[in-house]
C-alpha positions in Angstrom: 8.0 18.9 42.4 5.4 18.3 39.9 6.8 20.3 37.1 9.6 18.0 37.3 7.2 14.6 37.0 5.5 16.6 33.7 8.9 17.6 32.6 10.1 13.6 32.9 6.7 12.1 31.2 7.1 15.0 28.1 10.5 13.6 27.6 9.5 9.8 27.9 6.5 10.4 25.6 8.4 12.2 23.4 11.2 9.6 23.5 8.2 7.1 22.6 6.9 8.6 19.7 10.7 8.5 18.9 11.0 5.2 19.0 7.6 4.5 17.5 8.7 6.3 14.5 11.8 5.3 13.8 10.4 0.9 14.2 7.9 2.3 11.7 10.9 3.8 9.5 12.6 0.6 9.5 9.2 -1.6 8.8 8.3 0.3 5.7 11.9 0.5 4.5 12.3 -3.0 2.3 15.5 -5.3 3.3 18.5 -5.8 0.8 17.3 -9.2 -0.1 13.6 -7.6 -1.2 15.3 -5.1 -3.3 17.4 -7.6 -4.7 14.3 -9.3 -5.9 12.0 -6.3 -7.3 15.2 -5.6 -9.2 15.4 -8.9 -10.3 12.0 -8.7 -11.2 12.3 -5.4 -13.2 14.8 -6.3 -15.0 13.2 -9.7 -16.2 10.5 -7.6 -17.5 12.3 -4.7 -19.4 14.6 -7.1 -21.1 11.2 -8.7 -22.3 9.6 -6.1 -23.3 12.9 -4.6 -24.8 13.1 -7.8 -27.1 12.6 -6.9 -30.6 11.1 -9.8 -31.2 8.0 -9.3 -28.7 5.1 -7.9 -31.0 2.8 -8.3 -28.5 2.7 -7.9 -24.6 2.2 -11.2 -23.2 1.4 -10.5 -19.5 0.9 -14.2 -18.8 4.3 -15.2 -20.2 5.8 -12.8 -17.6 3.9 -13.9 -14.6 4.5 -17.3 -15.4 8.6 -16.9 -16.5 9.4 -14.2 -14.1 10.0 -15.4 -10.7 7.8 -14.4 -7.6 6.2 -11.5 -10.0 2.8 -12.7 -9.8 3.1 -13.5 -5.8 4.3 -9.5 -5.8 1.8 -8.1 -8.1 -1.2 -10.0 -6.0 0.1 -8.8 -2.9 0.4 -5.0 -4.2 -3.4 -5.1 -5.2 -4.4 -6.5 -1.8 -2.3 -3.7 -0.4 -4.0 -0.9 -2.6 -7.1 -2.4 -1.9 -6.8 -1.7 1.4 -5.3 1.5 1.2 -8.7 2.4 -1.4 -11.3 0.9 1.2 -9.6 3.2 4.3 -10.0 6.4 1.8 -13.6 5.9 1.1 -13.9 4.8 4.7 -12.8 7.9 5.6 -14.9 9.8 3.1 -17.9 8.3 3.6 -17.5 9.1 7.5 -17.6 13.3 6.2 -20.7 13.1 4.7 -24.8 13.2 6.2 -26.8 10.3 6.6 -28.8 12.0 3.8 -25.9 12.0 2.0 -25.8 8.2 1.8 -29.0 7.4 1.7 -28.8 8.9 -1.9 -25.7 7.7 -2.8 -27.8 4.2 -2.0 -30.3 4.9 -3.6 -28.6 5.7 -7.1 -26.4 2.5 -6.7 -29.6 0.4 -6.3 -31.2 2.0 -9.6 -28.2 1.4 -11.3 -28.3 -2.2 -10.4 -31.8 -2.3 -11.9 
């Protein structure tokens, strides 16, 4: 009888994982009205910068002419700042406490 309980919770857990995985699918996969507007987006900026007439890269002129660019591009850097912090989060956790004390060290002399 309680191979048969195991047998039950395996498949439930494995059915939640399941389930877990494919809500994550769909949550990193963008809807058709965001990928409407990143191409929107990328195609207001290559037919600026495919102008002949540009001579120089005006990144201001796009943020301001290109809609929701900016609001995109800020939320991208917030996003790989994150991403950035949880990597040397992560790294930091693999080395000593000697380790760090050094790296502190040398960040303070730099400072001076």
């Amino acid at each position: 009888m309680p191979r048969k309980f195991t047998q039950n919770s395996e498949e439930l857990d494995t059915e939640k994982m399941v389930q877990a995985s494919n809500a994550q699918q769909s949550n990193n996969q963008p809807s058709k009205n965001e990928v409407d507007k990143l191409t929107r987006m990328l195609a207001s900026v290559l037919e600026y910068l495919s102008d002949e007439d540009t001579d120089e890269i005006d990144i201001g002129y796009l943020f301001d002419n290109t809609e929701g660019l900016k609001e995109w591009w800020n939320q991208y850097k917030e996003k790989n700042r994150k991403v950035i912090e949880e990597e040397i989060k992560q790294s930091l956790g693999e080395l000593s406490l000697e380790d760090l004390n050094k790296i502190l060290k040398q960040l303070k002399e730099k400072q001076n």
